[in-house]
C-alpha positions in Angstrom: -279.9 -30.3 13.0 -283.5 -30.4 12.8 -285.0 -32.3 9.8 -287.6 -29.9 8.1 -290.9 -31.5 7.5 -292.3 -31.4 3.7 -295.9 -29.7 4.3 -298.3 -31.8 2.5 -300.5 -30.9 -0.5 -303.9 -30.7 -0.1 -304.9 -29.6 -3.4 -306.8 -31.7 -5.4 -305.8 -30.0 -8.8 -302.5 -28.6 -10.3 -301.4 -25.2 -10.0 -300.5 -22.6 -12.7 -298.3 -19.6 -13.1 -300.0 -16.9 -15.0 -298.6 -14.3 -17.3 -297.9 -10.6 -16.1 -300.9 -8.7 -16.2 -304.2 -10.6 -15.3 -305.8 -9.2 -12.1 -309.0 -10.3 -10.1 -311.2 -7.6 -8.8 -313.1 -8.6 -5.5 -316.0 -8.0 -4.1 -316.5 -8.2 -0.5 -319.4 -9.5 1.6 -320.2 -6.2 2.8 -319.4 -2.5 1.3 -316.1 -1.4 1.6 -313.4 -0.9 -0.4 -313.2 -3.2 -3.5 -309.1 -4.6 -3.6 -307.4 -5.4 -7.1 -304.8 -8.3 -7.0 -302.3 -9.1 -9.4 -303.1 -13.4 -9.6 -299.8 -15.6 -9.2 -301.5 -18.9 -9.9 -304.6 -20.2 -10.8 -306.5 -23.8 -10.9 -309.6 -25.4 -12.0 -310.7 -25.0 -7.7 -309.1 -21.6 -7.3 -306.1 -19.1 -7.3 -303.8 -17.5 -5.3 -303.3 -13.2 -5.7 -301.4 -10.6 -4.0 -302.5 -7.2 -3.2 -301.4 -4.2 -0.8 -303.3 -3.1 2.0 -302.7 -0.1 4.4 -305.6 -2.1 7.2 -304.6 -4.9 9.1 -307.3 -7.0 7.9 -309.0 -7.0 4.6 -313.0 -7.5 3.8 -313.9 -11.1 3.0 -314.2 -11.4 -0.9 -318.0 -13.3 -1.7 -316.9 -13.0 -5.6 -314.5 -11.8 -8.1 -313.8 -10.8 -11.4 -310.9 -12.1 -13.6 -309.8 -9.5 -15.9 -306.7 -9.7 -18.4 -306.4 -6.7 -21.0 -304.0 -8.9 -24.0 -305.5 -10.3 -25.4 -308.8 -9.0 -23.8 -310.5 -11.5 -21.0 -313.2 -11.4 -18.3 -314.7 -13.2 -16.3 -317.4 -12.2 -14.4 -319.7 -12.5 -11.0 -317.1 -16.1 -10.3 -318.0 -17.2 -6.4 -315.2 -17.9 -3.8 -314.5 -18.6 -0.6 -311.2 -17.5 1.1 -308.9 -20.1 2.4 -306.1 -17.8 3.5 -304.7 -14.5 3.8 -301.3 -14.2 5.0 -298.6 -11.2 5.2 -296.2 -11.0 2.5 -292.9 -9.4 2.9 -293.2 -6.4 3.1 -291.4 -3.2 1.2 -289.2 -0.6 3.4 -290.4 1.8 1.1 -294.4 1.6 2.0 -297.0 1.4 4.8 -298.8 -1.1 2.1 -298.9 -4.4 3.6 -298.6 -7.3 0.5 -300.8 -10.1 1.4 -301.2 -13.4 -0.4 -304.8 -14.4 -0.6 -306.0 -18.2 -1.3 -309.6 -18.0 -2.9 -311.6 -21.6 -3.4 -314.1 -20.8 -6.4 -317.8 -21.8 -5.4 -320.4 -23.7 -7.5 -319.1 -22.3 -11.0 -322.0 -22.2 -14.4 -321.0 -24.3 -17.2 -320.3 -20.9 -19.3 -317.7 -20.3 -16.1 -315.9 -23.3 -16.7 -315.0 -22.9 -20.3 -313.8 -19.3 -20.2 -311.9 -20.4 -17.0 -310.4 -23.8 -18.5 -309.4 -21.0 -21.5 -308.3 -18.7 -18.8 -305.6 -21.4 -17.7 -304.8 -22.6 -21.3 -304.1 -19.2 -23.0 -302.8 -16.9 -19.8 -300.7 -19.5 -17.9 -296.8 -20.4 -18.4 -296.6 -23.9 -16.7 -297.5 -25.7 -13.8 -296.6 -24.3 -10.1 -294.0 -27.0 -8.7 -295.1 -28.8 -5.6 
């Protein structure tokens, strides 16, 4: 029996789950279609969302906007990078693709920081296990 092999973290900050409806609106690098994603966790570096596609390949997000109706938050014009985009599994009920998306936030204002560091402290429910 093979042994499997523990991937190893590469994060630099912890991980946290967030609550039911916050979603982050991105904005790609070129005009196209502008995806909504429901975010599964979040850090002080970046977060992870998933969203449904019919293409085989998204646009590349240059920013997003965090949005989260109760109690009422956004955050606006935040800077990222992608770092992955990988299938999901997908529905038999759908030609939507889910994808997972890994977003590294870029060069953040000061006024970013605070609302996201309020962001993780108010719309989280723990820390993402390892």
């Amino acid at each position: 029996m093979a042994k499997k092999e523990k991937s190893v973290e590469r994060r630099k900050h912890k991980r946290f789950r967030v609550k039911p409806g916050a979603v982050a609106v991105l904005v790609p690098r070129w005009p196209c279609f502008t995806p909504v994603g429901d975010i599964l966790d979040i850090s002080t570096s970046g977060l992870a969302l998933r969203y449904v596609t019919d293409e085989a390949r998204s646009s590349i997000p240059s920013e997003l906007t965090i949005v989260c109706g109760n109690p009422g938050f956004y955050l606006r014009q935040v800077p990222v990078n992608a770092v992955s985009d990988v299938e999901m599994a997908k529905t038999t009920f759908s030609s939507m693709v889910p994808r997972r998306l890994g977003l590294q936030f870029g060069e953040l204002m000061p006024g970013q920081v605070s609302q996201l560091e309020y962001f993780i402290q108010n719309h989280t429910t723990g820390e993402v296990e390892q």
